[in-house]
N, C-alpha and C positions, 0 to 999 in steps of 0.2 A: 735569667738573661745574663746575670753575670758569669754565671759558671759556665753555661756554655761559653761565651767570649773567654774565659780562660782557658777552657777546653779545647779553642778551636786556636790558640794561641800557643798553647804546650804542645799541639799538633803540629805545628809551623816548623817550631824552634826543631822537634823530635824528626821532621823532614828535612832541616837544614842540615842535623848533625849525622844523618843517616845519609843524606846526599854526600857531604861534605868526605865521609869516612870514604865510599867509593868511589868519590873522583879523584883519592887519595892515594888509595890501595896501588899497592906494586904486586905483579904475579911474575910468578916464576912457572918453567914449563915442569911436571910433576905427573910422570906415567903412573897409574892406577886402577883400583878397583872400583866397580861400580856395580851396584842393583837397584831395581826400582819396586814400591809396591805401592796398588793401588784398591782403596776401597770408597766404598757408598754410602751415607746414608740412608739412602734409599731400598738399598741391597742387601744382603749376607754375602754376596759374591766378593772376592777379594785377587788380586792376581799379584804374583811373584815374580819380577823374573830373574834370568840366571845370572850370577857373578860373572863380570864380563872384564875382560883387560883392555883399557881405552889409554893407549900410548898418546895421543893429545889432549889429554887434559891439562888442564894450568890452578895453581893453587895461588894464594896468596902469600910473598913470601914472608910476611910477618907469622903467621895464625894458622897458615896451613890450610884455607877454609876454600872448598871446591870455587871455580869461578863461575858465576851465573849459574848456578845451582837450579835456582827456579826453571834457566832454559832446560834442563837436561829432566826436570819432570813435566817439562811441557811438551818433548818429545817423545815422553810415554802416554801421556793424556790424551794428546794427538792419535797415537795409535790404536790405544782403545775405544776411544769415537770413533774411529773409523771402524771397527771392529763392531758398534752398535752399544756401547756398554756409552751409557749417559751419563754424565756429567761424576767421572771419576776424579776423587782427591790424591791426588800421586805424590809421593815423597822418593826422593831419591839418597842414596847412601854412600858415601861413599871415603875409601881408603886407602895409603900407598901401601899397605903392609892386608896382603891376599888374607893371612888367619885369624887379622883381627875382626876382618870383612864378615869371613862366615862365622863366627863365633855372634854378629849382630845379626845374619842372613839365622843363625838356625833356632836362637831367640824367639828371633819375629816368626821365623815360621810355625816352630811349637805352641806359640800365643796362639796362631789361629785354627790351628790342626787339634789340636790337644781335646776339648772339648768337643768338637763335632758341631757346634753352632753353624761355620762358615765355610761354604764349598772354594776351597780354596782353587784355585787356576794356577798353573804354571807355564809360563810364555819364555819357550828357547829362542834361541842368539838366531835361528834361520828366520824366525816369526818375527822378534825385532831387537835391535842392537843398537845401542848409541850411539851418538855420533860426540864426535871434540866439539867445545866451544872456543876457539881461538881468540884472545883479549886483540886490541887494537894494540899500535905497535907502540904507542907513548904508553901502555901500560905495562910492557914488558919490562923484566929485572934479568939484570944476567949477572952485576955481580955487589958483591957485600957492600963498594960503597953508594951505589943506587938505590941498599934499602934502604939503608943509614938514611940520606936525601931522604927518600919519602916517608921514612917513619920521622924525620922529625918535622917534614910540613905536615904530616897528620897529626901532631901532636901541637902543631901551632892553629892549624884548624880549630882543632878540638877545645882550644885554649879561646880562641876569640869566639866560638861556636855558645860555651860557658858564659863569657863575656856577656853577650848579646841575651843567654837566658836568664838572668839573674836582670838586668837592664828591664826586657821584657816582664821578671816577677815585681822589680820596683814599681814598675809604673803600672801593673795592676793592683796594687797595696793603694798606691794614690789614688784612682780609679775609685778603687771599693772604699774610701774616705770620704 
């Protein structure tokens, strides 16, 4: 009992500082590359699709790290259900610099091709094509001293976010006495 209750307490904290970081986060607007690929457990079937240039993307401007990542493979997900392929894991990829893109596109696709296990699928830009996910507009950066701002309220986050788990490990020390 205890450990869960600590478990279910280091999950909190681990939600607060993951909340915390992305109500924090500054984006900047960042045209790019992008591919997505999706497979099954269920399956051998695996699908690829093409390197795509998506002039609305937006990155983080700290980290560089695509924004809403998760939506842009829930837009491939989508498409393959609708397509009849069940319950696909989609991962999305993505890059501002096109050769670094396919140097990871031809990687992944040698993993799956090389061996002959997995009937690989290839889905072009007419079949489906991404779309921007556009931040809200208090999340937008446009210039250096806006990130400054928000890289150092994320850093004071982070700073009381510590506070509050250490607080939370004391009084489970007491707890478990």
């Amino acid at each position: 009992m205890r450990l869960r209750n600590f478990l279910m307490s280091l999950a909190a904290v681990v939600a607060l500082i993951l909340g915390a970081n992305d109500a924090q986060a500054a984006y900047k607007p960042t045209p790019g590359y992008i591919f997505g690929f999706a497979a099954s457990f269920n399956d051998s079937t695996v699908y690829l699709t093409e390197i795509q240039r998506i002039d609305s993307t937006w990155t983080d401007a700290r980290k560089d790290f695509l924004y809403r990542r998760n939506d842009y493979s829930s837009q491939l997900r989508e498409h393959l259900r609708n397509q009849g392929f069940v319950n696909p894991t989609c991962v999305t990829i993505f890059s501002d610099d096109r050769k670094k893109l396919e140097k990871k596109y031809l990687k992944l696709r040698k993993k799956y091709t090389e061996k002959g296990r997995f009937d690989v699928k290839y889905i072009d830009v007419n079949t489906f094509s991404y779309h921007g996910i556009i931040p809200d507009e208090k999340e937008m950066v446009t210039t250096k001293n806006e990130i400054k701002k928000a890289r150092k309220a994320e850093i004071k986050s982070e700073k009381a976010d510590a506070k509050k788990k250490k607080a939370l490990d004391k009084e489970h020390k007491k707890k478990k006495k």
